[in-house]
C-alpha positions as MATLAB code, in Angstrom:
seq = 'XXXXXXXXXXXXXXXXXXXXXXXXXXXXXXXXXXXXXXXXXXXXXXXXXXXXXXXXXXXXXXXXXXXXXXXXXXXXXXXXXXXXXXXXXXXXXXXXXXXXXXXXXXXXXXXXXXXXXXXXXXXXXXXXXXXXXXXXXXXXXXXXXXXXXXXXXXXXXXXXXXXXXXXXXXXXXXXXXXXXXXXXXXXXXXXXXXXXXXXXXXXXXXXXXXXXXXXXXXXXXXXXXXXXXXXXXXXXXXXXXXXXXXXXXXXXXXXXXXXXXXXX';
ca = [
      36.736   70.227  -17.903;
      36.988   70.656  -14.340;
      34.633   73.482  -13.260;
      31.121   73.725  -15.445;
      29.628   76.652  -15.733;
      26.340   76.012  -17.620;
      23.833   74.285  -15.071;
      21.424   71.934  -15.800;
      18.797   74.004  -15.248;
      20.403   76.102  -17.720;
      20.425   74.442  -20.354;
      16.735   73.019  -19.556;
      15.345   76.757  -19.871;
      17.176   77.418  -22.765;
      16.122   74.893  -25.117;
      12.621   75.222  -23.243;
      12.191   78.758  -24.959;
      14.189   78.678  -27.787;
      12.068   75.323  -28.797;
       8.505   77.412  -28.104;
       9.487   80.129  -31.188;
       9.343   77.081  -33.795;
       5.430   76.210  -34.813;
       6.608   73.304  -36.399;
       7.805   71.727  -32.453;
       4.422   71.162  -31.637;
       5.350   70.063  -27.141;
       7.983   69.216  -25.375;
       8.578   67.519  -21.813;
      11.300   66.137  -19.613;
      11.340   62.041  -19.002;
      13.236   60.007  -16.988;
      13.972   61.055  -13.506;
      12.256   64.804  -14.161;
       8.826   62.464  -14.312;
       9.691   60.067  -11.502;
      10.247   63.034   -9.354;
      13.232   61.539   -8.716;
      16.037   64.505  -10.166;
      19.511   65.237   -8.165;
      22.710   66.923   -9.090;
      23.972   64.021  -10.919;
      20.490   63.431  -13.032;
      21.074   63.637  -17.179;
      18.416   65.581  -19.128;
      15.714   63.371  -20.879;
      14.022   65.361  -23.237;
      11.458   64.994  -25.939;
       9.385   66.795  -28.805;
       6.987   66.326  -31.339;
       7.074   67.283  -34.720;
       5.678   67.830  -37.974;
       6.374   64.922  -39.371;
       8.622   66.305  -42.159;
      10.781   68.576  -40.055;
      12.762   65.985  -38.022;
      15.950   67.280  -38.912;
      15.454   70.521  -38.638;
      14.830   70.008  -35.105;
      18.012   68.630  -34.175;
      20.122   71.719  -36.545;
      17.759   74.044  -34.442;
      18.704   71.961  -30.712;
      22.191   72.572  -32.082;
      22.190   75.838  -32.859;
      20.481   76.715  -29.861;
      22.890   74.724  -27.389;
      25.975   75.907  -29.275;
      24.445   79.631  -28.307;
      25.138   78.700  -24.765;
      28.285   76.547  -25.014;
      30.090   74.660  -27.716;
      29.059   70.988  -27.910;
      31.991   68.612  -26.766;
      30.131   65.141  -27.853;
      27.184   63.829  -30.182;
      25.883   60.516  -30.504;
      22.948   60.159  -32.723;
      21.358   56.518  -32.957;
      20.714   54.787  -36.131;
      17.544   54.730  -37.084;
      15.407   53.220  -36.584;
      15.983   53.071  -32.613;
      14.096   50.308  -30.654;
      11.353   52.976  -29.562;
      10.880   54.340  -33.385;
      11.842   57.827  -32.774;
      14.598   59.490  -33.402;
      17.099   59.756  -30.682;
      20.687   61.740  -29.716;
      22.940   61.955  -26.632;
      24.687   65.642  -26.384;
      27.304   66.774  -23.759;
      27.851   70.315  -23.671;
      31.767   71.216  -23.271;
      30.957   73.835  -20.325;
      28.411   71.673  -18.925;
      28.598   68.773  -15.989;
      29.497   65.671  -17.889;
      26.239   64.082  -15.442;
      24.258   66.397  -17.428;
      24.367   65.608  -21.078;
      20.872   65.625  -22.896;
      19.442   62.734  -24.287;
      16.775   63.972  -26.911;
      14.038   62.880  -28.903;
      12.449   63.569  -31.816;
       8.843   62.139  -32.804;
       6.974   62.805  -35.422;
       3.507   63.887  -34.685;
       1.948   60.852  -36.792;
       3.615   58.404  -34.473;
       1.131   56.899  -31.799;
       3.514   55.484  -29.324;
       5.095   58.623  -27.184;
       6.448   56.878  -24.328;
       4.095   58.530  -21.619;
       2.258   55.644  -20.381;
       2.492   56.372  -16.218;
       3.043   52.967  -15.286;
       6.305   52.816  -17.198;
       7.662   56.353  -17.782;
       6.295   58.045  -14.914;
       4.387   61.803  -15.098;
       5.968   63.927  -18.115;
       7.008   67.142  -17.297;
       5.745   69.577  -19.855;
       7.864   72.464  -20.729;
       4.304   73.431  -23.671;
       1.372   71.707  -25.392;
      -0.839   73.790  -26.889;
      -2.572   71.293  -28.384;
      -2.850   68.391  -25.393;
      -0.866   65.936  -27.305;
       0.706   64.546  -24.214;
      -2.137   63.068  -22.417;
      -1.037   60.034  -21.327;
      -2.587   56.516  -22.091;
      -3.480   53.856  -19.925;
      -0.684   51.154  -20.061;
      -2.390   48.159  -22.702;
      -2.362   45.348  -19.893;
      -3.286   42.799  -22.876;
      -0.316   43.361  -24.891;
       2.000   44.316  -21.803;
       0.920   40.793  -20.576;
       1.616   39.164  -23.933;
       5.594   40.463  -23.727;
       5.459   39.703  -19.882;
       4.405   35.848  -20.900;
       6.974   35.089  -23.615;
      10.215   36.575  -21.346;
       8.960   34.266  -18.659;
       8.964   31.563  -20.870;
      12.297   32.429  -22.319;
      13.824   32.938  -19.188;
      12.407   29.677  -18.039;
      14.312   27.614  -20.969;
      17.628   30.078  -21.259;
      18.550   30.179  -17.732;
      19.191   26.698  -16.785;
      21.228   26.185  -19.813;
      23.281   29.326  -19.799;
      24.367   28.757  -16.353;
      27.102   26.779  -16.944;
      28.926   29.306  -18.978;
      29.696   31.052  -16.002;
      30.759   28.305  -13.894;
      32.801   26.930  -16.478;
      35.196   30.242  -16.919;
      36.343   30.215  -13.181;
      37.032   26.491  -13.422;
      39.180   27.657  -16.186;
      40.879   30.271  -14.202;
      39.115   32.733  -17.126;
      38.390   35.530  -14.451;
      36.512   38.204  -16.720;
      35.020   35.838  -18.820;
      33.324   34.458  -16.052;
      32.400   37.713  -14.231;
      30.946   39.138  -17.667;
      28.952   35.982  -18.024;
      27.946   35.884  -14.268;
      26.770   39.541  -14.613;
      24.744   39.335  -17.937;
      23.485   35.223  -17.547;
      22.755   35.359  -14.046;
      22.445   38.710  -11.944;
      20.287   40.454  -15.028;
      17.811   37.386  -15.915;
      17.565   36.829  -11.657;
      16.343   40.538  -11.491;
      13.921   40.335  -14.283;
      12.258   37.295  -12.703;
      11.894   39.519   -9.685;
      10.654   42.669  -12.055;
       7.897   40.162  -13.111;
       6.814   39.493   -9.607;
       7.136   43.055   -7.869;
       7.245   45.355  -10.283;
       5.742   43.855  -13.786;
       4.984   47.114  -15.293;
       8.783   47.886  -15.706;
       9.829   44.423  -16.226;
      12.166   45.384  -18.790;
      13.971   47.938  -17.160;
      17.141   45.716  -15.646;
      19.214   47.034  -12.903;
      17.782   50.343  -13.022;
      15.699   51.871  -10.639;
      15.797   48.885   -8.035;
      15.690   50.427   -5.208;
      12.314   52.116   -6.547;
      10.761   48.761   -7.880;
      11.964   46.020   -5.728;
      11.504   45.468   -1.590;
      13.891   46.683   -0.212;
      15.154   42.792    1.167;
      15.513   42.135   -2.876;
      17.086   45.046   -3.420;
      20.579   44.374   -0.767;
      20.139   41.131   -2.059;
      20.948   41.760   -5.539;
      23.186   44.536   -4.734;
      25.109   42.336   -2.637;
      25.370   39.631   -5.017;
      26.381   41.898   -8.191;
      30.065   42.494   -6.041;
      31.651   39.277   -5.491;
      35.627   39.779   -4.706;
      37.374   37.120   -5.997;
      36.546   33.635   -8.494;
      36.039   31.892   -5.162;
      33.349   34.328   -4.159;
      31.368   34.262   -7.329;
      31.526   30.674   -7.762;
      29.648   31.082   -4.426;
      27.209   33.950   -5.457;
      26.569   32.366   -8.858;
      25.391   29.410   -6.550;
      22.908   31.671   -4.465;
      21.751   33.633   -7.589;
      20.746   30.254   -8.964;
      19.120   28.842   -5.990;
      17.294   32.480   -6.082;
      16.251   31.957   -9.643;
      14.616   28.405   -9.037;
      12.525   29.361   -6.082;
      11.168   32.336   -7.431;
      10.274   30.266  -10.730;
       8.782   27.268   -8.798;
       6.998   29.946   -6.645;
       4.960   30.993   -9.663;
       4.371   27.591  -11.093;
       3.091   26.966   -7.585;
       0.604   29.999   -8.012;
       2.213   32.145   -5.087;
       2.539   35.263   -7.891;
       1.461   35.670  -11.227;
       1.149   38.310  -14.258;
      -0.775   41.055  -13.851;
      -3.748   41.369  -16.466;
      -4.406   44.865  -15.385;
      -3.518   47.575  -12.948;
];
């Protein structure tokens, strides 16, 4: 494909009405960067429903109905259930369609309590309809949120330091990818979620995403700076920083300088 015809906003509008004519789709809204307020030409579709709870599948043969109306349907990926949120979840690229603008959809039953619109975490849901205010959003549960917050600091605390060596170990084997994988997953991702804790505890969970949203701006070149070394020699170096990054951060916290939110 090398000229799509079928705009985002297209497809949005389409599914937006089509979804309104069934009573068993009881809302629908747009996540991700739609609620952040954060959409651009290269921003994927995050959509979601509710449902009678019987009728999940008939949603998704309705979506695909109703996108194959506008253009045929190039790739599907639907999730196994059940997914780590406990709804049902598929990825779908139309063929006439950007390939930056594939829909990721959802499908929850109306019985299930957890909808993903706390503010704090998923930002304000657009609604496309809600005749019934189901989407109100609830206040983010600061007792449990700190409960998750206080057992990945303490994993964190015993993983890192023993993990590290993997990395170092696979350039002083001249194992280039090894080591870059394990510099990337052991060090750069575990380093930003001790910062997430800090500056941004609400999304603590989120990795490398949205940094330059939830970190200062110092933390953010930092990181980004660090995730690009150019040769063994220069990650061997960065792996070094990242470290010495880690450690302050964590003594910093044992020192009482920052420390877990128990509410907003």
């Amino acid at each position: 494909m090398t000229n799509p015809t079928i705009a985002r906003q297209d497809i949005i509008d389409m599914l937006a009405t089509a979804l309104r004519q069934k009573s068993y789709i009881q809302a629908a809204w747009l996540g991700g960067s739609d609620a952040s307020g954060r959409t651009d030409e290269l921003s994927d579709i995050d959509m979601q429903i509710i449902v009678e709870d019987e009728r999940v599948e008939d949603a998704f043969a309705y979506v695909h109905r109703t996108l194959e109306a506008l253009s045929p349907i190039e790739l599907r990926y639907r999730f196994p259930d059940p997914t780590w949120h406990g709804h049902s979840q598929e990825l779908l690229l139309l063929r006439d369609a950007d390939p930056n603008h594939f829909l990721d959809f959802v499908v929850m039953k109306r019985s299930t309590p957890d909808r993903l619109l706390e503010k704090e975490r998923h930002g304000e849901p657009m609604v496309l309809f809600d005749p019934e205010g189901l989407l109100k959003p609830p206040p983010l549960d600061w007792e449990t949120h700190r409960a998750k917050m206080e057992a990945r600091l303490d994993t964190l605390r015993a993983q890192f330091p023993l993990l590290q060596p993997l990395v170092s170990r696979g350039i002083a084997r001249g194992h280039a990818a090894e080591s870059a994988y394990g510099y990337q997953v052991l060090t750069i991702k575990p380093l930003v979620e001790l910062l997430r804790l800090r500056y941004c505890p609400e999304r603590f969970d989120y990795g490398l995403r949205y940094l330059d949203r939830d970190l200062p701006d110092e933390w953010r070149e930092e990181i980004e700076r660090l995730a690009y070394p150019t040769s063994p020699a220069a990650l061997l170096g960065m792996h070094s920083q990242a470290v010495g990054h880690f450690t302050k951060q964590l003594v910093a916290y044992d020192n009482g300088e920052w420390t877990l939110p128990t509410r907003s």
